[in-house]
C-alpha positions in Angstrom: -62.4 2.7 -53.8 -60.5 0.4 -51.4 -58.0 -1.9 -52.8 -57.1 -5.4 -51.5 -53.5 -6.4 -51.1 -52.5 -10.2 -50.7 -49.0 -10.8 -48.7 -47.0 -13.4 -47.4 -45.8 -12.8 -43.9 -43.0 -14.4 -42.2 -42.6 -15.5 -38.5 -41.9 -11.8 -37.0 -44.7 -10.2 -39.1 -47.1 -12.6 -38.1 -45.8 -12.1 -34.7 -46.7 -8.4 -35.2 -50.5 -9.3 -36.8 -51.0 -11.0 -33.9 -50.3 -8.5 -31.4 -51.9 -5.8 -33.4 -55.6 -8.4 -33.9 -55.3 -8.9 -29.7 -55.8 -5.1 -29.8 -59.3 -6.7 -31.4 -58.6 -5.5 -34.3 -59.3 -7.5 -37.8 -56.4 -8.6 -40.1 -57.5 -5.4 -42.4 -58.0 -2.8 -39.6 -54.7 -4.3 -38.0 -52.9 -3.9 -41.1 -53.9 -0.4 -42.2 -53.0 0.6 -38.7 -49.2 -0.9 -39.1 -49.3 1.1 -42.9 -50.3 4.6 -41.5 -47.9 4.2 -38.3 -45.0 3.4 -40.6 -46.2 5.7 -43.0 -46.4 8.6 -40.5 -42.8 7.9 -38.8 -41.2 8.2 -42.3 -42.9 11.6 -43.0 -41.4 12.6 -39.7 -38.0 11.1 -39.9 -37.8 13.0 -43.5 -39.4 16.5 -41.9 -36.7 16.3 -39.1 -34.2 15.6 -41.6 -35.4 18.9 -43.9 -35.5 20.9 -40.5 -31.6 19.2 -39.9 -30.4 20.5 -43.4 -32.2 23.9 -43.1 -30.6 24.2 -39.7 -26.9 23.3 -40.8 -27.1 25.6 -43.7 -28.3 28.9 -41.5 -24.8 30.1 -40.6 -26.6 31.4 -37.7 -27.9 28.5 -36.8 -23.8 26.8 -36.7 -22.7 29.5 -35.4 -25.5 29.9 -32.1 -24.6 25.7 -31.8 -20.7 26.6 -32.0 -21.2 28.7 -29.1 -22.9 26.4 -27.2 -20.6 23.5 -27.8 -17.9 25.8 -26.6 -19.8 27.0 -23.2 -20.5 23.6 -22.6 -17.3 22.2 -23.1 -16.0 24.7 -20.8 -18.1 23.9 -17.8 -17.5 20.4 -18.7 -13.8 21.3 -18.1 -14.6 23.1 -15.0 -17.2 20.1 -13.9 -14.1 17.8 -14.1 -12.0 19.8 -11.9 -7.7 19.3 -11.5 -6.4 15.9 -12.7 
């Protein structure tokens, strides 16, 4: 069952309509679009941020990173050579 949705858009969101109906899409096909692109970047903004906070609490995890923000900060020493 499909469910309309009434909205009032201002200037930048009509903006955005717009460019999404010269796709040739309709106002409803345009808008579902925007809604499952949105939708979809906040499931992977919140998946990256689960795999984040799984990553900092492995102490192997912090302690693999540790070591490779030491090596690099030593070649970034040696890259910069005698003052």
């Amino acid at each position: 069952m499909s469910k309309t949705v009434q909205a009032r858009l201002d200037e930048r969101s009509a903006q955005d309509l717009a460019l999404l109906r010269n796709e040739g899409r309709s106002d409803s096909e345009a808008i579902r679009v925007a809604l499952h692109e949105a939708a979809e970047a906040r499931r992977r903004k919140s998946s990256l941020r689960l795999e984040a906070a799984a990553a900092a609490a492995d102490p192997d995890d912090r302690a693999e990173a540790l070591r490779v923000r030491q090596e690099l900060d030593a070649l970034a020493v040696a890259w910069a050579g005698p003052e």
